[in-house]
C-alpha positions as a printed Julia matrix, in Angstrom:
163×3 Matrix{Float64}:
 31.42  -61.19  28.27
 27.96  -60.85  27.39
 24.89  -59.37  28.73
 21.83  -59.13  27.0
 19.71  -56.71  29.46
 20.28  -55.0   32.42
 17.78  -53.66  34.43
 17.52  -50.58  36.41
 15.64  -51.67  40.01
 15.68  -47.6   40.74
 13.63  -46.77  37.99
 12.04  -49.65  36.86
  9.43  -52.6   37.76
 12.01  -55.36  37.72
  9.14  -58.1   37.61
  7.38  -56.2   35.0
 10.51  -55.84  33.12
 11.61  -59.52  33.49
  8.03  -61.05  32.37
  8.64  -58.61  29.27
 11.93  -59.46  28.57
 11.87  -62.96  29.36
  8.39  -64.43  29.13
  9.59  -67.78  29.86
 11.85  -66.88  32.07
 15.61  -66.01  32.78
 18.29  -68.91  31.9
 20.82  -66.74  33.76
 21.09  -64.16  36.49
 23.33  -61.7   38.86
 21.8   -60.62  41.71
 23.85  -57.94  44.05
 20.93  -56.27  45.71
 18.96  -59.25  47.69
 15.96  -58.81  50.21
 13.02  -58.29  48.27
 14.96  -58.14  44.28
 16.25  -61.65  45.25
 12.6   -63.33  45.56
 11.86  -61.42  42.24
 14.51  -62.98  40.7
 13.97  -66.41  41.64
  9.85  -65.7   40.67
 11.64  -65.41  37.17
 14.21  -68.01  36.82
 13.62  -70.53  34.4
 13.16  -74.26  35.82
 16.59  -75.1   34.49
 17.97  -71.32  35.33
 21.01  -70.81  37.02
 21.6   -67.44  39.87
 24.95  -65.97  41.0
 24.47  -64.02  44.41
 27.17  -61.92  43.99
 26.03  -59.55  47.18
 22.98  -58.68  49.35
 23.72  -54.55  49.63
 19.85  -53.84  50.64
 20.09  -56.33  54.03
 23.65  -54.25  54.69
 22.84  -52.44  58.51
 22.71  -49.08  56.23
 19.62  -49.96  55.5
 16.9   -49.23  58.13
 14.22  -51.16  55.8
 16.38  -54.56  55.81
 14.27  -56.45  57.98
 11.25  -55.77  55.41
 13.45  -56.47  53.09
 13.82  -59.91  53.84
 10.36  -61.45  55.72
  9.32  -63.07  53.23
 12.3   -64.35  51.21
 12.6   -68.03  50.9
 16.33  -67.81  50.84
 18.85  -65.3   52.78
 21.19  -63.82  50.22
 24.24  -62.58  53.08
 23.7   -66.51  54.09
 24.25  -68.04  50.52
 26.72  -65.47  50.0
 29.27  -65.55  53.36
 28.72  -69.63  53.5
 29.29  -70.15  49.6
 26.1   -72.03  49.77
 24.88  -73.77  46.47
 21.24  -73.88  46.38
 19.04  -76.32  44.34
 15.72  -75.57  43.5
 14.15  -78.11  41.34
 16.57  -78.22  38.51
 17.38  -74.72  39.33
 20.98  -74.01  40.6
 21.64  -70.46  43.2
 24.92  -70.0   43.76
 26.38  -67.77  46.63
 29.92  -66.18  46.88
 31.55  -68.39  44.05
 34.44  -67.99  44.92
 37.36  -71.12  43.99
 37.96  -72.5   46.96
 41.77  -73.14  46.28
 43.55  -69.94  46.16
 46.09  -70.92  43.54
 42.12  -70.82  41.83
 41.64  -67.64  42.71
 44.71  -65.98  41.61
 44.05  -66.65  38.24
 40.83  -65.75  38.32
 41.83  -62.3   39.32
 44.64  -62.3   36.38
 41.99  -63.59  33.9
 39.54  -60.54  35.14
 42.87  -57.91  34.93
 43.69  -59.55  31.35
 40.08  -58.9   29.59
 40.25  -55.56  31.39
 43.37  -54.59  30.13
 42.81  -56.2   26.78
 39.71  -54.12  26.76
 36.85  -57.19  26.7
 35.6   -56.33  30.23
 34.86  -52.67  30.41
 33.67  -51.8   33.99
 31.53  -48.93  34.51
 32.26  -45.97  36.85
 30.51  -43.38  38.67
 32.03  -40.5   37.33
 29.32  -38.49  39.25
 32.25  -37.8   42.52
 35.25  -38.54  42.79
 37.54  -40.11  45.82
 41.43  -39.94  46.49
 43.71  -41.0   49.26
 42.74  -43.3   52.0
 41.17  -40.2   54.04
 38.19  -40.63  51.74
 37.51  -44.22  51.53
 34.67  -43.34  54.82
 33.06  -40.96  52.65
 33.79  -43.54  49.13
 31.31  -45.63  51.33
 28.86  -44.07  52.41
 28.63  -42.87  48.5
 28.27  -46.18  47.46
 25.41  -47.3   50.32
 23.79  -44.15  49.57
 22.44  -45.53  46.21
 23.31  -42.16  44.26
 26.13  -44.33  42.64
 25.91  -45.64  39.18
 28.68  -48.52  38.75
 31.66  -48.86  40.47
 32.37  -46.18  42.99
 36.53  -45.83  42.96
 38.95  -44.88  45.65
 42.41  -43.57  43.9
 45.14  -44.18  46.03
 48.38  -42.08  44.27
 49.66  -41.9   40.67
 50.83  -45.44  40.81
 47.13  -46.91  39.69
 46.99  -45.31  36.87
């Protein structure tokens, strides 16, 4: 798997950053945060471009700016996500929670994702800023993660059997 930028929306001017990086526009894009990134996004897709909503974190009820955060959106990232909506746009494609439908599907996909891990094709990143163990601390795991200190995946160890 391949990625050719990613973009920091903490630090950085994602349209500016987009119109730099892609003057004529993004062919391909994941988009976790929604609200107002979402619409910035979609101001940048190519007319052929394709969009994976893969979550909506700044409309979560965390956020007491969510409503501003999505007033003026064309398009409601929880709804494309939670009702696996496809979206066309033109010849533009948004998906929302891609998930296979058939479960047999999604099994594999989950092996395929544990295989490139393993094998060492996928690497994930981690916060390695705190740490979390035992069930206990999957409250305070959370709020970590909605908190927005986290960079990558925030992880909750559970015993010496994950490993």
């Amino acid at each position: 798997l391949v990625c050719d930028h990613i973009i920091n929306h903490r630090t950085k001017d994602v349209g500016e950053a987009l119109e730099r990086i892609a003057p004529n526009g993004v062919d391909v894009a994941f988009e976790g945060v929604g609200g107002k990134m979402l619409q910035t996004v979609l101001e940048h897709l190519k007319e052929d471009g394709r969009l994976l909503q893969v979550g909506y974190i700044s409309e979560y009820p965390h956020n007491p700016n969510r409503a501003e955060e999505t007033a003026s959106n064309e398009l409601e990232a929880s709804s494309l996500f939670w009702k696996s909506e496809t979206v066309t746009r033109g010849k533009q494609t948004i998906y929302g929670n891609a998930w296979p439908k058939d479960f047999g599907a999604v099994a594999g996909c989950k092996q395929r994702v544990l295989d490139l891990h393993a094998s060492g094709e996928l690497k994930a990143l981690v916060d390695e800023k705190r740490s979390f163990e035992g069930l206990e601390s999957v409250p305070d795991a959370i709020e970590y993660m909605l908190s927005g200190e986290a960079v990558g995946k925030v992880v909750v160890k559970m015993g010496d059997w994950c490993d």
